[in-house]
C-alpha positions in Angstrom: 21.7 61.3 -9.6 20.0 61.0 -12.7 21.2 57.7 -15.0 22.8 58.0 -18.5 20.9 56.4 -21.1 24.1 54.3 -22.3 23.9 52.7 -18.5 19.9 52.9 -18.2 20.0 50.3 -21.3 22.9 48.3 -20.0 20.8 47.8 -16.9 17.9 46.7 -18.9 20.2 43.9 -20.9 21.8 42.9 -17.7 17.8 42.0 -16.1 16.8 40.4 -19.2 20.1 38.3 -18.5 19.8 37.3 -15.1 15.9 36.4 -16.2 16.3 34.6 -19.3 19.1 32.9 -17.0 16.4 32.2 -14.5 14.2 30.6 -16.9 16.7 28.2 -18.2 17.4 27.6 -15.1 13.9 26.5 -13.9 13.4 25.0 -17.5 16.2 22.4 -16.8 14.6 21.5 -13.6 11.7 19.9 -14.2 10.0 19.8 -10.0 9.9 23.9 -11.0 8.5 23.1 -13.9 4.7 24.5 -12.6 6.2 28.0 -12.0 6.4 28.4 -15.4 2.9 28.1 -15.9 3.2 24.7 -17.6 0.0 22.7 -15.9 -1.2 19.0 -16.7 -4.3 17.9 -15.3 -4.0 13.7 -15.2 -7.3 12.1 -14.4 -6.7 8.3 -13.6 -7.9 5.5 -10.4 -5.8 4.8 -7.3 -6.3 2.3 -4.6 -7.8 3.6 -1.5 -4.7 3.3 0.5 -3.1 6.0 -1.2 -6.0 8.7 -0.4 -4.0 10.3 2.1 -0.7 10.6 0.3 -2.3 12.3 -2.8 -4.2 14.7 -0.3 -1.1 15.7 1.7 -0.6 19.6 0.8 3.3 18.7 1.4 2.5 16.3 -1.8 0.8 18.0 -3.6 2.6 20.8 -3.5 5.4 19.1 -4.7 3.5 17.9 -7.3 2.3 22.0 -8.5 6.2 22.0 -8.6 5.8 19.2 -11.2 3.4 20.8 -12.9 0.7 18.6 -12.0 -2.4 18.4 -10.7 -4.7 15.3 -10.3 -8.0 13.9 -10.4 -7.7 10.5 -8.4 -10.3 8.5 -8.3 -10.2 5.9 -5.4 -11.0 2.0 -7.2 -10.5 -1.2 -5.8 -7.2 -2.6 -7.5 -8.6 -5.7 -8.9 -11.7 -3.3 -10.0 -9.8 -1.0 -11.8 -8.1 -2.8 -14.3 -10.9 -5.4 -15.1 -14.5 -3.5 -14.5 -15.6 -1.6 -17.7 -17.6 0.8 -16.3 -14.1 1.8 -14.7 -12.0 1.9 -18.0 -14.6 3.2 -20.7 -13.6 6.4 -18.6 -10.7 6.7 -20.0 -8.7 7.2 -17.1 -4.8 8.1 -18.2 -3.1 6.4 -15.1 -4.1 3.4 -12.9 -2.3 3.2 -9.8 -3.4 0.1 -8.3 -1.1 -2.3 -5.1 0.0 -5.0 -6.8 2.3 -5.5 -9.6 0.4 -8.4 -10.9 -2.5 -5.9 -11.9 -0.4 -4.8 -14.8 -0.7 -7.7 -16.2 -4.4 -7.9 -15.9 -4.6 -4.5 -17.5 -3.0 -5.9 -20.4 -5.2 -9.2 -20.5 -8.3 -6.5 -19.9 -7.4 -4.6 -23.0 -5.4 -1.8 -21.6 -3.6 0.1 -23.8 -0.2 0.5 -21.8 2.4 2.9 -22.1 4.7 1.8 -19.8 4.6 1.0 -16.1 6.7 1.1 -13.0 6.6 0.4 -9.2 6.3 3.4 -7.3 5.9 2.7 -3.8 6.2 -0.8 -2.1 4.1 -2.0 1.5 4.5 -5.3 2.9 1.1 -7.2 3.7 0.6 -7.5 7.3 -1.8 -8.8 10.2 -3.3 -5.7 12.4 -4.4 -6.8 15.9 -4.5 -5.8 19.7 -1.9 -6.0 22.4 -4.1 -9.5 24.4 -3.8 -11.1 20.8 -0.1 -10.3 20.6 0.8 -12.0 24.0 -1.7 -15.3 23.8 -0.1 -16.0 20.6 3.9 -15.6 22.1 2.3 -18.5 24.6 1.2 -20.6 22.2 4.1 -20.0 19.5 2.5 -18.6 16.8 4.2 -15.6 17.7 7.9 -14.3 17.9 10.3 -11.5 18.2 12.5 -11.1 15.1 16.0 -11.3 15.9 16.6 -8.4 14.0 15.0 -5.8 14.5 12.8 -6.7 17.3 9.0 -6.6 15.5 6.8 -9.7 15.8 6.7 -12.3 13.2 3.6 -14.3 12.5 3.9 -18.3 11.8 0.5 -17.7 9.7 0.6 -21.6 8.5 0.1 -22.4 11.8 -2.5 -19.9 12.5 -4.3 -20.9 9.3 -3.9 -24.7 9.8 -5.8 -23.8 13.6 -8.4 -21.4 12.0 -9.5 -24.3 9.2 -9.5 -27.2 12.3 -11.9 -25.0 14.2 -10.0 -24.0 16.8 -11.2 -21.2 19.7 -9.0 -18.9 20.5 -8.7 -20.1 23.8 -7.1 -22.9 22.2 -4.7 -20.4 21.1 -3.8 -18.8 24.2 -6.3 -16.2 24.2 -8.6 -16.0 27.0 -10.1 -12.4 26.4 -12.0 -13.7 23.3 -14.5 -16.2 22.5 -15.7 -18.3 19.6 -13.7 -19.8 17.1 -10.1 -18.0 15.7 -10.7 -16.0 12.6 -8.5 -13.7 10.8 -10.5 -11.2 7.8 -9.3 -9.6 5.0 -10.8 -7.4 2.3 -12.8 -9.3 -0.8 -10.1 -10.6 -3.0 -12.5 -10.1 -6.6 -12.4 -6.4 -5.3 -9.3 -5.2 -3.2 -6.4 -5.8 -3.3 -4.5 -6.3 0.3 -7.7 -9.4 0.1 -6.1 -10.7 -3.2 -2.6 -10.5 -2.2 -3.7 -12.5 1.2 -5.3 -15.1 -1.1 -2.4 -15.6 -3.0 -0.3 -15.9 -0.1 -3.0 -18.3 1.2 -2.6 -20.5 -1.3 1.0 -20.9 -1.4 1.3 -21.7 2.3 -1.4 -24.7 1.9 0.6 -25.7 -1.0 4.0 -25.3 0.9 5.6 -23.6 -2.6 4.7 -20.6 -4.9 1.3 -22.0 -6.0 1.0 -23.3 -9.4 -2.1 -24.5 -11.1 -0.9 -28.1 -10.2 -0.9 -26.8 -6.8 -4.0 -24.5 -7.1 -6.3 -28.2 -8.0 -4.7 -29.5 -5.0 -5.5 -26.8 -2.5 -7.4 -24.6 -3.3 -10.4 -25.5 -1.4 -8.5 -24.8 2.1 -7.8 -21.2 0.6 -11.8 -21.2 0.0 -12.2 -22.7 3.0 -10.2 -20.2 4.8 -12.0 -17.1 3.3 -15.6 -18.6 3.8 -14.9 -18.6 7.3 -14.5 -14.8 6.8 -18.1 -13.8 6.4 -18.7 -10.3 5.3 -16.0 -8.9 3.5 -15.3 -5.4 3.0 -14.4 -4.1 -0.7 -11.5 -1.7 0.4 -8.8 -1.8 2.6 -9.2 1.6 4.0 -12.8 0.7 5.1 -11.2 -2.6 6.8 -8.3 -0.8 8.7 -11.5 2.1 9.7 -13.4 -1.1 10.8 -10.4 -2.5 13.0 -9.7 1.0 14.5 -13.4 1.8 15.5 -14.2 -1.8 16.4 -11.8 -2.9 18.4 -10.5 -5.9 20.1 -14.0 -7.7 20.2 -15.1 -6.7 17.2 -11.7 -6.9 14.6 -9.6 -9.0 16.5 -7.1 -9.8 13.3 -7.3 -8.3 10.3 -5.6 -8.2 7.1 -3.4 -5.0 5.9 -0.8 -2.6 4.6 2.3 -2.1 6.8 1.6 2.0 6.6 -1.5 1.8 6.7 -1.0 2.2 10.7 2.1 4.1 10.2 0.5 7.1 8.9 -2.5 6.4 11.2 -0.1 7.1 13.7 2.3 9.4 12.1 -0.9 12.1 10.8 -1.5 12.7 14.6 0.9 11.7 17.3 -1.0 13.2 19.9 -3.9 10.5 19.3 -1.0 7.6 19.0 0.6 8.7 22.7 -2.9 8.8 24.0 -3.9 5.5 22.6 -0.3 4.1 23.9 -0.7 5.5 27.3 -4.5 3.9 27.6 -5.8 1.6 29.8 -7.5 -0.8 27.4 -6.1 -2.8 24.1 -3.5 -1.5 21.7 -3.3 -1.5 17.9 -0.4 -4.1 17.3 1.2 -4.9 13.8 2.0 -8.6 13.3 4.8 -9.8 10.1 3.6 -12.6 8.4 6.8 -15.0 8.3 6.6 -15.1 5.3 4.6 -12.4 3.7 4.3 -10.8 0.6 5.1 -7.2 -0.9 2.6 -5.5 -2.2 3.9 -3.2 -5.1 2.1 0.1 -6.2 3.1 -0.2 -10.1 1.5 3.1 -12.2 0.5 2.5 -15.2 1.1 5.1 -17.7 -1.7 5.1 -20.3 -1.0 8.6 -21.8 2.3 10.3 -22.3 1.3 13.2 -20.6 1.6 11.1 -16.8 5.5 10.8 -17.9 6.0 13.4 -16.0 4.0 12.2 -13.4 6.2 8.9 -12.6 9.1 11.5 -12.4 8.1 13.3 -10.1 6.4 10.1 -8.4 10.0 8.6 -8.2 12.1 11.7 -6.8 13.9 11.7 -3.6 11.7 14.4 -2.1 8.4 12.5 -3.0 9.7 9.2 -2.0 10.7 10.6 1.3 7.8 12.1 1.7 6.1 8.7 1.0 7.9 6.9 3.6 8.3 9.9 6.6 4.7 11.0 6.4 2.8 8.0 5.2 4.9 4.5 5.8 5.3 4.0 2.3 9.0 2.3 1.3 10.1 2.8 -2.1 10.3 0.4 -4.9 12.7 -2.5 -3.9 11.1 -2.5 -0.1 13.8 -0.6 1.1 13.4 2.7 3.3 13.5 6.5 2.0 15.2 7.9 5.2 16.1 6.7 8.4 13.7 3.6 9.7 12.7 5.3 12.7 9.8 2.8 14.5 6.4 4.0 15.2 5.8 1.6 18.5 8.1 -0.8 17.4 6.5 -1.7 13.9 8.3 -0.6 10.4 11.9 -2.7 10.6 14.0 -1.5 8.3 13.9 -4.5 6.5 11.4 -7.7 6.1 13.3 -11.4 6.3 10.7 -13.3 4.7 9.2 -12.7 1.2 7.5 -14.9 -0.9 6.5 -14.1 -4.6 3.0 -13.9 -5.5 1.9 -16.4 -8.2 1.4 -15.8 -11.8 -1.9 -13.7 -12.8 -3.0 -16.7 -14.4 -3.2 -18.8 -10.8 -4.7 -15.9 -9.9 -7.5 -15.4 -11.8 -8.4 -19.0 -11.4 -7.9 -18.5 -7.4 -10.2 -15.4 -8.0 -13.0 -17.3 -9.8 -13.1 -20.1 -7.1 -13.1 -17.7 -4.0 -16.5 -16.0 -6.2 -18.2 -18.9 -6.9 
């Protein structure tokens, strides 16, 4: 049956309706943003630990929803926000793990927009399943009352490592030599320079201060010297404890999700590595420990939009479910479901980091 002209038009209005309803409707909603056609490219540095979340398709397909895309350059944290050769590039975001780079940016000349903690990891000790149970013998280690992970005394661990102790002195038979623990290069990463700082405040017995820092802060020297070779990224460390194993890594310094997602990006390889003959990947809690923050900084308006869609329920569960990433006050984006135990719901003991100015004086001892 042929139309009328009088309801052929009224057809026509009644489309253009529903889709200049449509757009309105994605206009208002800014993760549909993309489908509008609306694209920002944001070129900026993030900490190596945060690879694998940018690269998820899940992610960044919520991002195209954004309207974004990115070019993320992986920098050391202490790197990006001090090395010139790094900022002359005029990056418009840094996204570095620690909330205390901020204010190095600033004292670096950074031209700030605004800044805001995205993501939160606490610093932990990786090891292996003989490690674990020598160190229940001897003390050093025990089983949270809530929430059942293991807890770290790492004063006492550190007070053994800087009187020379073996680790058979520590209840571990299956190593030899003296006890060591290893962490990243503090001048360059920054799970190392969070470590330092917590370093120091446990020799001190307070949140270090500069008082405290001319006090005690050749033990924290001492402590890293006995280190050796340090690697400049955290990803490379946690690579390095993975592939070297019990002999080779036996403690190492890292983020909580760093093994969460190691674990979560292919369960098949965790159950096989659980139902294995030899050593297991264990996560110990410092007691205490410190949290350390993923702050981006905004340098151009355009990565607005980018901390929006950074800080939206989807990408934050995302963050957390996929990756082992807790959101901005340490708490969980989900349910706290444990991967072997690790990732309690919440940590007991936190200690603040001291100010950036300890820091950088901390910094330019452990260099020299």
């Amino acid at each position: 049956m042929a139309l009328s002209r009088r309801a052929f038009g009224l057809g026509l209005l009644a489309a253009a309706a529903a889709g200049t309803g449509g757009y309105l409707t994605l206009k208002d909603r800014p993760e549909f943003r993309g489908y509008l056609g609306n694209r920002a490219h944001l070129f900026g540095f993030i900490g190596g630990e945060k690879q694998a979340f940018l690269a998820d398709p899940d992610v960044v397909s919520a991002l195209g929803g954004y309207g974004l895309e990115l070019d993320a350059r992986v920098a050391g944290s202490v790197e990006m926000v001090r090395e010139p050769a790094l900022l002359t590039q005029k990056p418009q975001f840094l996204w570095p793990s620690s909330s205390i780079m901020v204010d190095l940016a600033r004292k670096s000349g950074v031209s700030i927009r605004n800044d805001q903690v995205v993501l939160n990891s606490p610093i932990v000790v990786y090891t292996w399943g003989p490690v674990v149970e020598g160190l229940k013998k001897s003390g050093l280690v025990t089983v949270a009352a809530k929430g059942g992970y293991n807890q770290l005394d790492l004063k006492a661990l550190l007070d053994a490592i800087l009187a020379g102790k073996n680790w058979s002195d520590l209840g571990i038979s299956e190593l030899y030599g003296r006890a060591r623990i290893v962490s990243t290069d503090p001048n360059r990463s920054n799970s190392g320079f969070m470590f330092a700082g917590l370093v120091l405040s446990l020799m001190s017995g307070d949140v270090a201060t500069q008082e405290l820092l001319a006090q005690h802060g050749d033990q924290a020297k001492a402590i890293f010297r006995s280190m050796g070779l340090k690697s400049s990224s955290s990803g490379k460390l946690f690579d390095q404890y993975i592939a070297g194993g019990l002999g080779a890594e036996p403690m190492v310094i890292g983020y909580e999700n760093q093994l969460v997602e190691w674990a979560l990006v292919d369960p098949a390889r965790w159950q096989r590595v659980q139902a294995g003959a030899g050593a297991k990947p264990e996560i110990l809690y410092p007691r205490p420990t410190v949290y350390s923050a993923h702050p981006l900084i905004v340098v151009d308006p355009a990565v607005d939009q980018l901390l929006e869609a950074l800080s939206s329920p989807k990408l934050q569960q995302l963050a957390w479910s996929k990756h082992g990433f807790r959101g901005p006050l340490g708490t969980v984006a989900g349910d706290a479901d444990a991967v072997a135990g690790v990732r309690p719901a919440e940590i007991e003991a936190v200690l603040p980091m001291p100010s950036a100015e300890v820091m950088l004086s901390l910094l330019s001892q452990l260099e020299a």
